[in-house]
C-alpha positions in Angstrom: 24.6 85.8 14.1 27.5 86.8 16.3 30.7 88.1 15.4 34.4 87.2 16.7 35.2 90.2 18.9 38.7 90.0 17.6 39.1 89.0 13.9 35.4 90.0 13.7 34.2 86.7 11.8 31.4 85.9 11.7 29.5 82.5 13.0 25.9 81.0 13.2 26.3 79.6 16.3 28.8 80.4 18.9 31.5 78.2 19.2 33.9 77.1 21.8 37.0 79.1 19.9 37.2 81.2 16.8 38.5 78.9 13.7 40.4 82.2 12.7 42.2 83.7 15.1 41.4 81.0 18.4 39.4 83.6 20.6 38.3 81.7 23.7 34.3 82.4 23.2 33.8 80.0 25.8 36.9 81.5 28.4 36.0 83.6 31.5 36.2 87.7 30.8 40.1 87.5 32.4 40.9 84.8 29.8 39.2 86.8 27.1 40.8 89.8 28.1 44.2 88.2 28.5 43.7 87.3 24.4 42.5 89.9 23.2 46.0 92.0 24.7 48.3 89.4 23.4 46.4 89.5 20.1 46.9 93.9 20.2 50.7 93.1 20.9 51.5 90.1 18.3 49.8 92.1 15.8 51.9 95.4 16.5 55.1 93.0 16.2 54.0 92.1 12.9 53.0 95.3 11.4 56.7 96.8 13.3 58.2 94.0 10.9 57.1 95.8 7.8 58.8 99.0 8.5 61.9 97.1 9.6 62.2 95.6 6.4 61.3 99.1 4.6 64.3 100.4 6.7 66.4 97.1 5.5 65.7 97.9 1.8 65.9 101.4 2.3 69.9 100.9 3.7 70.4 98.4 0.5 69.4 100.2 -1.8 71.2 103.2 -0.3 74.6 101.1 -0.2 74.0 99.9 -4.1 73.8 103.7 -5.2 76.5 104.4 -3.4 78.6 101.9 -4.7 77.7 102.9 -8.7 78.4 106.7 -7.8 82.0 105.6 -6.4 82.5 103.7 -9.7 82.0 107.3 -11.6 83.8 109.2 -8.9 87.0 106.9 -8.3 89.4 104.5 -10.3 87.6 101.3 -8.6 84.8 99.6 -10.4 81.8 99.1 -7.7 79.5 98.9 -10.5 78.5 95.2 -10.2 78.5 95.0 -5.9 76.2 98.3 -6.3 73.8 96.9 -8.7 73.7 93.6 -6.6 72.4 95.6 -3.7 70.5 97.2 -5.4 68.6 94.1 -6.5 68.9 92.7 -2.7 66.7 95.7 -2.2 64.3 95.8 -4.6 64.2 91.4 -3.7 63.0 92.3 0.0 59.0 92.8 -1.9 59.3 89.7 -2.4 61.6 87.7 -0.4 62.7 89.7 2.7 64.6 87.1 5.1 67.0 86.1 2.1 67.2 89.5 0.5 68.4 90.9 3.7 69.9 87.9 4.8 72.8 87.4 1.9 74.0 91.4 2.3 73.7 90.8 5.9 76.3 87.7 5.8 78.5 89.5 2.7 78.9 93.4 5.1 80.0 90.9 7.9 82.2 89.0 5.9 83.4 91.9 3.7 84.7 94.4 7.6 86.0 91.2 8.6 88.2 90.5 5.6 89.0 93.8 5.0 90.1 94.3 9.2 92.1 91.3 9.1 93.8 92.6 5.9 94.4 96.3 6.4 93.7 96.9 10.2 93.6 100.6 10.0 90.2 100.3 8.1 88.3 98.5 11.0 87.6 102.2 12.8 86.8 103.7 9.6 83.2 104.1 8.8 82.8 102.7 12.1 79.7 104.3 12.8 78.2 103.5 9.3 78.9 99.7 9.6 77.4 99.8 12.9 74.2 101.6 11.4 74.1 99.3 8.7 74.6 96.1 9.9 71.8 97.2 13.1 69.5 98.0 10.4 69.7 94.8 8.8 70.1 92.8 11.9 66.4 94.5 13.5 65.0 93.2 10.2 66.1 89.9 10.2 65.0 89.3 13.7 61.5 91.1 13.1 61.3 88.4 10.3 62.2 85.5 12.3 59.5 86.8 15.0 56.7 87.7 12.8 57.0 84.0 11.0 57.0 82.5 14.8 54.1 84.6 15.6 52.0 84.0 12.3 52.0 80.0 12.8 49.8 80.8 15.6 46.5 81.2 14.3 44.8 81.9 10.9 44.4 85.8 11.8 48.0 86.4 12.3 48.4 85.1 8.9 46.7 87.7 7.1 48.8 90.5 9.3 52.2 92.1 7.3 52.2 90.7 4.2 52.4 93.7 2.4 52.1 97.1 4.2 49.1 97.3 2.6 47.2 94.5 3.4 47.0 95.1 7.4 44.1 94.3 9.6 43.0 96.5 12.0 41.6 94.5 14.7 38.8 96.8 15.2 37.5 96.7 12.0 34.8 94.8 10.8 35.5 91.5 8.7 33.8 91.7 5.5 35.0 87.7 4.2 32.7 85.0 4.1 30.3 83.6 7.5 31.2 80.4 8.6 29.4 78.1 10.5 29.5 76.1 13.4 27.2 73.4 12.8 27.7 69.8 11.3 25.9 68.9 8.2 
């Protein structure tokens, strides 16, 4: 029985290349050493993808309470744009790239408008905006990497789903044994 040094599946037989996660059994120790330090840094990438999107929903969520405690605290109704982020928010569990993506693409749209119609508000907030729309930019483009980086093997797959599903790579795998020979 040996064991995939870096997914840690098991095989009968050695093979050329791990099913799972493509570890080059058969490589030289360079090659092998090369993977296995990719492996470390594309799954780091991943799991730094959850807590961008935790930051994402976090700054949604913040700007939908916001909004329903200005619509008790002024004349203006922000009841329904506070409830939608809201829901953007509690969507990223779910669907992150869309749920970040839409309030992403409405903030942009919403300083735009609002510069082009009363200037004086573009420097207002200005250091908010920038906070927010940085927040939900990192997450967007830790999505976009972490789907990039999952199409690359079966291993990287099962990484940042949900927070808590992670992988260390050290740990032992405790799915099923495969084998390597034809029958």
């Amino acid at each position: 029985m040996i064991s995939c040094p870096a997914c840690k599946l098991n095989y009968e037989a050695e093979p050329e290349v791990c099913t799972r996660c493509n570890y080059p059994f058969g490589g030289t120790g360079n090659e092998k050493s090369v993977f296995i330090g990719k492996l470390v840094i594309e799954k780091s990438l991943i799991e730094e993808t959850a807590e961008k999107i935790k930051n994402a929903r976090i700054i949604l969520l913040l700007i939908g309470v916001l909004n329903i405690v200005l619509t008790f605290v002024t004349e203006t109704n922000y009841m329904l744009s506070g409830l939608m982020f809201i829901g953007f928010g509690l969507l990223t569990y779910k669907k992150p790239f869309v749920a970040v993506l839409i309030p992403y693409v409405l903030l942009v749209l919403q300083y735009l408008i609002m510069g082009i119609l009363y200037p004086h508000t573009i420097l207002q907030g200005l250091l908010w905006k920038m906070i927010i729309l940085t927040g939900l930019t990192l997450a967007l483009v830790s999505i976009i990497r972490a789907r990039k980086l999952r199409k690359k093997s079966e291993f990287l797959k099962t990484l940042g789903k949900n927070e808590e599903r992670f992988v260390n790579i050290s740990e032992p795998e405790r799915s099923v044994t495969r084998t390597t020979t034809q029958q």
